[in-house]
C-alpha positions as CSV (number, residue, x, y, z in Angstrom):
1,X,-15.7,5.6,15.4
2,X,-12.2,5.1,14.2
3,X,-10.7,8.2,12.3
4,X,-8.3,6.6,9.1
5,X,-6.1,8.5,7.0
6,X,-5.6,7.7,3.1
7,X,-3.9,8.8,0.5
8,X,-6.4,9.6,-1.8
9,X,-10.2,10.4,-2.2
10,X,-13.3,8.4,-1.8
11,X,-14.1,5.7,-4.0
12,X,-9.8,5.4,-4.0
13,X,-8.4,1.5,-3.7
14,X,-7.2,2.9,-0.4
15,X,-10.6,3.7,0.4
16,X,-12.0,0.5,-0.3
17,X,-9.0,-1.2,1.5
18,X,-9.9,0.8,4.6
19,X,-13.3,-0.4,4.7
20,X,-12.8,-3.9,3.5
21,X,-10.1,-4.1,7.0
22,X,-12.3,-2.2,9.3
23,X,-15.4,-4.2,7.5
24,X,-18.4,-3.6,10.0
25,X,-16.8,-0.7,11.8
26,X,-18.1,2.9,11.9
27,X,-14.9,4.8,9.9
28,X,-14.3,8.0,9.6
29,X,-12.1,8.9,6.8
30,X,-9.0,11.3,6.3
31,X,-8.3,11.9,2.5
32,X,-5.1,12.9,2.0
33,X,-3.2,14.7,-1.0
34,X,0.2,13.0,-0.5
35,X,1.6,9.9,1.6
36,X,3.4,12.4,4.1
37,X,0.1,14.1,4.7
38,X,-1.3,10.4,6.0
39,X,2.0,10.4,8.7
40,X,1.0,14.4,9.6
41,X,-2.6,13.6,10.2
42,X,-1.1,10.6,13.1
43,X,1.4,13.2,14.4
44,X,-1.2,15.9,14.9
45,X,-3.7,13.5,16.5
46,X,-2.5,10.2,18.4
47,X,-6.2,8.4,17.7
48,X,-5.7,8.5,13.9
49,X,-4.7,5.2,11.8
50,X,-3.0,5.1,8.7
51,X,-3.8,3.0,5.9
52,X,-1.2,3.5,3.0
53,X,0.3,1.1,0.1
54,X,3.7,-1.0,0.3
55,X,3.7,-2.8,-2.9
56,X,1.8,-4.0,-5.5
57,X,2.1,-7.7,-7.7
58,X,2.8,-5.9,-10.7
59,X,4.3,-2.7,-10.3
60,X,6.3,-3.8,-7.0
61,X,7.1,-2.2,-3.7
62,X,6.6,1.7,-2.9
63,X,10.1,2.5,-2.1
64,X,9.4,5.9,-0.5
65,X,6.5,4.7,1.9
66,X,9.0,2.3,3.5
67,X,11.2,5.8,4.5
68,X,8.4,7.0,5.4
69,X,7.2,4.5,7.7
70,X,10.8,4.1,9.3
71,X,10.9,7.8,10.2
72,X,7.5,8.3,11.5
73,X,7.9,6.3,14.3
74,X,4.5,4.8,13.5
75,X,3.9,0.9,14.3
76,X,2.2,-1.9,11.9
77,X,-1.1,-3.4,12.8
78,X,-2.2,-4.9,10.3
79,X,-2.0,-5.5,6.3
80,X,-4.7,-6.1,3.5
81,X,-4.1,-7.6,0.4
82,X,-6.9,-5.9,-2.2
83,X,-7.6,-7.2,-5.3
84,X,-7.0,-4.4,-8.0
85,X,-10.1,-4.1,-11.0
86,X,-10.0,-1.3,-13.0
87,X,-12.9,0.1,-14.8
88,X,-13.1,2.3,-17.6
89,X,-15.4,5.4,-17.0
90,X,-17.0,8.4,-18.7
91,X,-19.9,11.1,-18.0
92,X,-23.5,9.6,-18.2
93,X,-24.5,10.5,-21.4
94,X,-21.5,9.9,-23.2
95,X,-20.4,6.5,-25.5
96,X,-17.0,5.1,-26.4
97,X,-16.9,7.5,-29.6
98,X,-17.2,10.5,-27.7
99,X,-14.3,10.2,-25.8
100,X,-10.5,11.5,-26.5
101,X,-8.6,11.4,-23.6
102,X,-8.3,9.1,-20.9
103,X,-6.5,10.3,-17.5
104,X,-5.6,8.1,-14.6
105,X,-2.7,7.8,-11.9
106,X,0.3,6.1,-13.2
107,X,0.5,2.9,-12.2
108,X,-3.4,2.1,-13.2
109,X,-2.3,3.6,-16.8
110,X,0.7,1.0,-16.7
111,X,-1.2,-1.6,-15.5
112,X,-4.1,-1.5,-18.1
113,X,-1.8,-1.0,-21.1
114,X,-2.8,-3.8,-23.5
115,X,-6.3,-2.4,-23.2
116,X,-5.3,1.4,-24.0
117,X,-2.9,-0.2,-27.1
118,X,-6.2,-1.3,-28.1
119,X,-7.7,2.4,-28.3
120,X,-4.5,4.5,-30.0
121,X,-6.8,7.6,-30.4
122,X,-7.1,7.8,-27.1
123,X,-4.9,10.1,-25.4
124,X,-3.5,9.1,-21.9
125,X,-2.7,11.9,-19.7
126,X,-1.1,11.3,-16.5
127,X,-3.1,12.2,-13.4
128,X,-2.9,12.5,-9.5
129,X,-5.1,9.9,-8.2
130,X,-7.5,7.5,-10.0
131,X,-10.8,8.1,-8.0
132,X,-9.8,11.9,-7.9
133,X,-9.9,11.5,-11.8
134,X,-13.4,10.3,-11.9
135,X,-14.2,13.2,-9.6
136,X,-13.0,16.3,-11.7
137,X,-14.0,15.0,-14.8
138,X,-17.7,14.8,-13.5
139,X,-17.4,17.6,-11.4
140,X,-16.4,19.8,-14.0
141,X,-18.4,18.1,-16.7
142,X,-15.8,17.5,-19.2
143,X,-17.0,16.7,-22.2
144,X,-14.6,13.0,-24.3
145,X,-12.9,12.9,-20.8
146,X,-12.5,9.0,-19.3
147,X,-11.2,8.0,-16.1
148,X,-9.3,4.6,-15.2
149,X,-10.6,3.4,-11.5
150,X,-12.1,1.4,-9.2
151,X,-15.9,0.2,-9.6
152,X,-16.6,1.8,-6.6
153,X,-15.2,5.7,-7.6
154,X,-17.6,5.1,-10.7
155,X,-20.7,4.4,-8.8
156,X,-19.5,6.7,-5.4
157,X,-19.5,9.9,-8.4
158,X,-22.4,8.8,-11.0
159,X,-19.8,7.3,-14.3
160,X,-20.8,5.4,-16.5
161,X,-19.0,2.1,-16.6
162,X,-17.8,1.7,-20.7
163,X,-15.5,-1.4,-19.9
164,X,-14.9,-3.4,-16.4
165,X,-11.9,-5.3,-16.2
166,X,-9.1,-3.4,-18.5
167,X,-6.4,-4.3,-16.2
168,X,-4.0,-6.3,-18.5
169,X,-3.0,-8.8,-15.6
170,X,-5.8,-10.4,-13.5
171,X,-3.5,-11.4,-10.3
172,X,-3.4,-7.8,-9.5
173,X,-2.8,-7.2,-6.1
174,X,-2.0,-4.4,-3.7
175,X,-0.6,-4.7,-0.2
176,X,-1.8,-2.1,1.9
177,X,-0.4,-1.5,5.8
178,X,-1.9,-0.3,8.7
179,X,-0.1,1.6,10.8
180,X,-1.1,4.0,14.2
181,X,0.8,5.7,17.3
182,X,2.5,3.8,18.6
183,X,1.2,4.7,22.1
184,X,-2.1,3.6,20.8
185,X,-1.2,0.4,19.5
186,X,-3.3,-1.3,22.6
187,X,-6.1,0.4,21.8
188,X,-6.4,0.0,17.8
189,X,-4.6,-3.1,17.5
190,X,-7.0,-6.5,16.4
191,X,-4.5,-9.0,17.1
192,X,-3.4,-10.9,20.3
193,X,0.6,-12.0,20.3
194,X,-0.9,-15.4,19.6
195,X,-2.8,-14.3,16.3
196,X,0.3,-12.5,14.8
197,X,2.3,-14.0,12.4
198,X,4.1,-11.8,10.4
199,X,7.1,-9.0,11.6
200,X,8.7,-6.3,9.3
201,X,11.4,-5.3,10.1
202,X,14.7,-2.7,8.9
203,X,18.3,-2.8,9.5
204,X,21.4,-1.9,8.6
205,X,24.8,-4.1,8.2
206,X,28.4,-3.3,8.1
207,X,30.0,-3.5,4.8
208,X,31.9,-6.7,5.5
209,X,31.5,-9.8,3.2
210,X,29.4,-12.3,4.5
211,X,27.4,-9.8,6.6
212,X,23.8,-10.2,5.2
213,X,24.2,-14.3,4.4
214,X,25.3,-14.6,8.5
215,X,21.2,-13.0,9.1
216,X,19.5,-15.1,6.9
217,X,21.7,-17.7,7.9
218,X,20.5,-17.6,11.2
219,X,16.5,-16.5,10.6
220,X,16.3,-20.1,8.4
221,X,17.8,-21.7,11.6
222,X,14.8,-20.3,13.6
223,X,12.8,-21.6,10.7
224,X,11.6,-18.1,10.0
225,X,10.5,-17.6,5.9
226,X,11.5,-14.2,4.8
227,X,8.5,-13.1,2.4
228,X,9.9,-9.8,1.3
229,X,13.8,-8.2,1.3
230,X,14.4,-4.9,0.1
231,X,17.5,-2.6,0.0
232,X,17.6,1.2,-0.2
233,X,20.3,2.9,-0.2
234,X,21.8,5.3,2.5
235,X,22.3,8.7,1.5
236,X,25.5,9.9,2.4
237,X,26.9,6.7,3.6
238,X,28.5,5.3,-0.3
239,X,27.4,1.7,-1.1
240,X,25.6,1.3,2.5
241,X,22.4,0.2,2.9
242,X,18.9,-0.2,4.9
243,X,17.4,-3.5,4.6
244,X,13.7,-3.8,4.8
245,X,12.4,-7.8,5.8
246,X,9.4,-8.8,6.2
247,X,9.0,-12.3,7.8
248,X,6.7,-14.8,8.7
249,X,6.5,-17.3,11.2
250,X,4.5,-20.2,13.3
251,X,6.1,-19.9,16.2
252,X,6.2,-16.2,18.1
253,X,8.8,-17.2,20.7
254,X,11.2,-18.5,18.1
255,X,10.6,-15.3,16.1
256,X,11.9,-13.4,19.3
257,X,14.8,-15.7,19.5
258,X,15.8,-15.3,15.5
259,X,15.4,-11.1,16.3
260,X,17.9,-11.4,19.6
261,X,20.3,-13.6,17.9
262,X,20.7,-11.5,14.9
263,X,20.9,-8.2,16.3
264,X,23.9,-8.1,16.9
265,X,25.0,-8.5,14.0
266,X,23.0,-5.3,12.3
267,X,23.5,-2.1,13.3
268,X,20.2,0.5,14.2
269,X,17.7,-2.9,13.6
270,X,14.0,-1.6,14.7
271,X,10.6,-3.7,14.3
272,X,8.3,-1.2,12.2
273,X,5.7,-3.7,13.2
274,X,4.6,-7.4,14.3
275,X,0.8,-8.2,12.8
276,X,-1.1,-11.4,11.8
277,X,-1.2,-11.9,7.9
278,X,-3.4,-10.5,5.8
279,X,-5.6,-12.3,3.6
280,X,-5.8,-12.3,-0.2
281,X,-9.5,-11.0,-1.2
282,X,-10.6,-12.3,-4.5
């Protein structure tokens, strides 16, 4: 049985993400309050894997996860791409003119804001988690309380499904990663060198001109596609920065070759991971 930590509760898109990857596997799951907690539940036991967001279509990447990953010392796996549908719940016996106030986590309010502009009587209260929403509210029994989540969070905690579908954009999809110890890596990774496909990886460059252009001058020579670049800042270092790639590739011996060739030119460059590519579900 493999023991995976997630932010979040049951019937959470991390949830579902954890057993869509590990589809056919006997899981045990770790719900976590906070992202931090998922990286303390792999330090405190080695078997533990993570499964935690990087970015999403719409709302974009998940900044302090990528910190996160770099210090832990953890190593990528594997990825899932999940398709995100959110569903507009209430208690069992209640209708659409019961309810008052809707509460979700951010990001699914944001994402489903044509439909709540639609319903201006409707209150929107920011809340922790969107499965944990369903939860309390049926938990507690609160009376003109809906929830914004996941089909499965309505059916895991008895909802009743008012409206499927509210999310304003339909290409709505969330990246997830998953990461373990990297002692372990052996034992829980699914891909041979010849499946992966896919590297992410995090630098940092002197500030000279020219500096980053010279990388990715020399990744396209290895015909290596960057899918994803992002920059965060270095605190206490003034206009330095981390760079966080993520690149793909056909070939893994050239991949090597393009990481050799441009490290010296980076300073503190680490591979947070080397996976094949997850697939899109639909």
């Amino acid at each position: 049985m493999k023991k995976i930590a997630i932010q979040g509760t049951r019937g959470s898109y991390h949830d579902i993400a954890a057993h869509r990857y590990f589809e056919g596997e006997e899981i045990e799951l770790i719900c976590c309050t906070t992202f931090e907690d998922v990286f303390a539940a792999i330090r405190k036991d080695s078997q533990v894997i993570g499964m935690l967001a990087i970015e999403n279509t719409i709302a974009g990447s998940l900044l302090h996860n990528n910190e996160l990953l770099r210090l832990s010392g953890t190593q990528i796996i594997g990825e899932y791409k999940l398709r995100i549908s959110h569903c507009f719940v209430c208690l069992p016996d209640e209708e659409w003119d019961d309810i008052t106030e809707v509460n979700s986590h951010p990001i699914a309010l944001m994402q489903c804001r044509d439909f709540l502009q639609q319903h201006p009587r409707i209150k929107i209260v920011e809340a922790e988690d969107t499965a944990l929403s369903a939860e309390i509210i049926k938990r507690d029994d609160l009376k003109g309380r809906a929830a914004i989540c996941s089909r499965v969070a309505a059916e895991h905690y008895g909802m009743k499904i008012l409206q499927e579908g509210i999310e304003t954009n339909k290409h709505n999809f969330t990246r997830f990663l998953v990461v373990s110890d990297p002692w372990q890596v052996d034992e829980t990774g699914r891909q041979t060198t010849a499946e992966k496909n896919k590297a992410s990886i995090v630098f940092t460059l002197p500030h000279t001109e020219g500096s980053l252009s010279q990388v990715l001058s020399i990744l396209s020579f290895y015909n290596i596609n960057l899918t994803k670049i992002q920059s965060l800042p270095i605190i206490g270092r003034e206009w330095e920065y981390q760079f966080y790639v993520d690149v793909a590739f056909g070939d893994y011996v050239r991949y090597t070759q393009a990481i050799t060739a441009i490290t010296p030119l980076t300073k503190e460059l680490k591979t947070l991971g080397e996976y094949a590519e997850g697939k899109s579900n639909v």
